[in-house]
Every structure is written in structure tokens, then in C-alpha cells.
N, C-alpha and C positions, 0 to 999 in steps of 0.2 A: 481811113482812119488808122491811126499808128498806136500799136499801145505802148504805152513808158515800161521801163525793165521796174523788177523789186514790186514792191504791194499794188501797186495800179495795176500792173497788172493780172498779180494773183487775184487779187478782189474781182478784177473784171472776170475772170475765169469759174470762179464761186459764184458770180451773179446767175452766170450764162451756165453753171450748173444746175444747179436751184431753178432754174425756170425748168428746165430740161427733166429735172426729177417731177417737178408739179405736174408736167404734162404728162410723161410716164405715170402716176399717179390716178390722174383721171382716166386715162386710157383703161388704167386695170380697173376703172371701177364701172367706165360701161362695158366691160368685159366679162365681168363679175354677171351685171346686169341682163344680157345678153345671153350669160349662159344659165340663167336664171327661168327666163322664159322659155328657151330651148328645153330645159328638161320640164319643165309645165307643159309645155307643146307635147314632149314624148308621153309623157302617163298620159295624158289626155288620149293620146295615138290609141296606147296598150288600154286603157279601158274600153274605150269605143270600140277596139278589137280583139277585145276579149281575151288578151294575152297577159294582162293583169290586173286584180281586185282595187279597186281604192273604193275610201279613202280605209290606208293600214294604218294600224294604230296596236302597237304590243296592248295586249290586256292582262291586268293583272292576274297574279294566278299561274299564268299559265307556265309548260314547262320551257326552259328556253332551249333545249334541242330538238322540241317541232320543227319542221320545213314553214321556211317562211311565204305566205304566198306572193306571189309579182315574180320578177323577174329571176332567171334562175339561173 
């Protein structure tokens, strides 16, 4: 398939960009997702062994130059 000079073929190039972005698009979002679970996987790890408290949650009040527990 031959593409024509002038806007057929700019257009054809913008199609085939746009798809190209969509897919890049989804990619980052089960990567997002992905790394989502990974770090649930980890505090999950560090609680069970004992190398970090959950669930943390700031409480009001308090000062904010205490050491924060979990990871250090």
C-alpha cells in the first residue's frame, strides 16, 4: 500500500499516532495497576514480618516531628 504525498498522508500518520498513544495509555494504566498490587504485596510482606505497623494512619494531635512507624 502506497501512501499519497500532502494530507493523506499526514492524516494516515495522526491515525497511526493515536492508536500508538491509546495503547501506550493502557499500558500505563496496568502498570499503574500492577504497581498497585506490588506494594499491597509489600506491607502485607512487612507486617507479617514484623518490620512494619499497619494499618498507619496520622492521628490528630499529634506532633509532626515524631518518627513515623513502618519503613525507615
Amino acid at each position: 500500500m502506497s501512501l499519497g504525498t500532502g494530507p493523506d498522508r499526514w492524516e494516515a500518520e495522526l491515525r497511526s499516532l493515536r492508536q500508538e498513544l491509546q495503547e501506550l495509555r493502557q499500558e500505563q494504566r496496568e502498570m499503574a495497576k500492577a504497581i498497585g498490587e506490588l506494594v499491597t504485596t509489600f506491607r502485607s510482606l512487612a507486617v507479617h514480618l514484623g518490620i512494619a505497623s499497619e494499618p498507619y494512619a496520622r492521628r490528630q494531635g499529634r506532633a509532626e516531628s515524631r518518627d513515623v512507624p513502618g519503613f525507615g
